[in-house]
Steps between C-alpha positions, in 0.01 A plus 500: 500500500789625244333853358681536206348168338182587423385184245614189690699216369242268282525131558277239345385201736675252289789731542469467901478065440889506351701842586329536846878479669601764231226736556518476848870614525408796232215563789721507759829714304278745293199541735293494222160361535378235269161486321390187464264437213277195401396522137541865501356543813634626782444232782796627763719751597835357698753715657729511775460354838667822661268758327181300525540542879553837504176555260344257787625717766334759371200382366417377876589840651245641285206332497479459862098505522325467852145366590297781507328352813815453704537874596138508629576179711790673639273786584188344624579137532566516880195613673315214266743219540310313742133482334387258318340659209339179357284457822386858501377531203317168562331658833419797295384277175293311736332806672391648197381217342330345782097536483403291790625733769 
């Protein structure tokens, strides 16, 4: 966004209902973001389309977080990928647990 601003414009929500065609071209000319506030709260921050994907662009570059498990299924996954690791454990459950044999 626009560095030298930094207290955004401060719009009320009833302000949004009946200038929103104003505001929007002060948006789009100033590059200014807005502040929305609902009974002096601040509820929203709006501003423009173009910078809101950059500031998506790189939020998504960023926090690019992996499975921890999908390296070690790279790594190992192939000599195991045709067991059935369900049944095993059942042979093995059954086995131990087993007092008639």
């Amino acid at each position: 966004m626009n560095n030298k601003f930094l207290i955004p414009k401060i719009a009320n929500s009833t302000d949004l209902r009946y200038r929103w065609k104003s505001l929007v071209k002060e948006l789009e000319e100033e590059k200014t973001p807005i502040l929305v506030l609902d009974r002096s709260t601040p509820k929203a921050l709006i501003f423009p389309f173009k910078e809101g994907k950059a500031w998506l662009k790189g939020i998504r570059g960023a926090t690019e977080v992996t499975d921890p498990f999908v390296n070690l299924r790279k790594k190992y996954g192939y000599p195991f990928s045709g067991i059935d690791f369900t049944k095993e454990i059942r042979k093995m459950r059954d086995k131990r647990w087993n007092l008639s044999s």
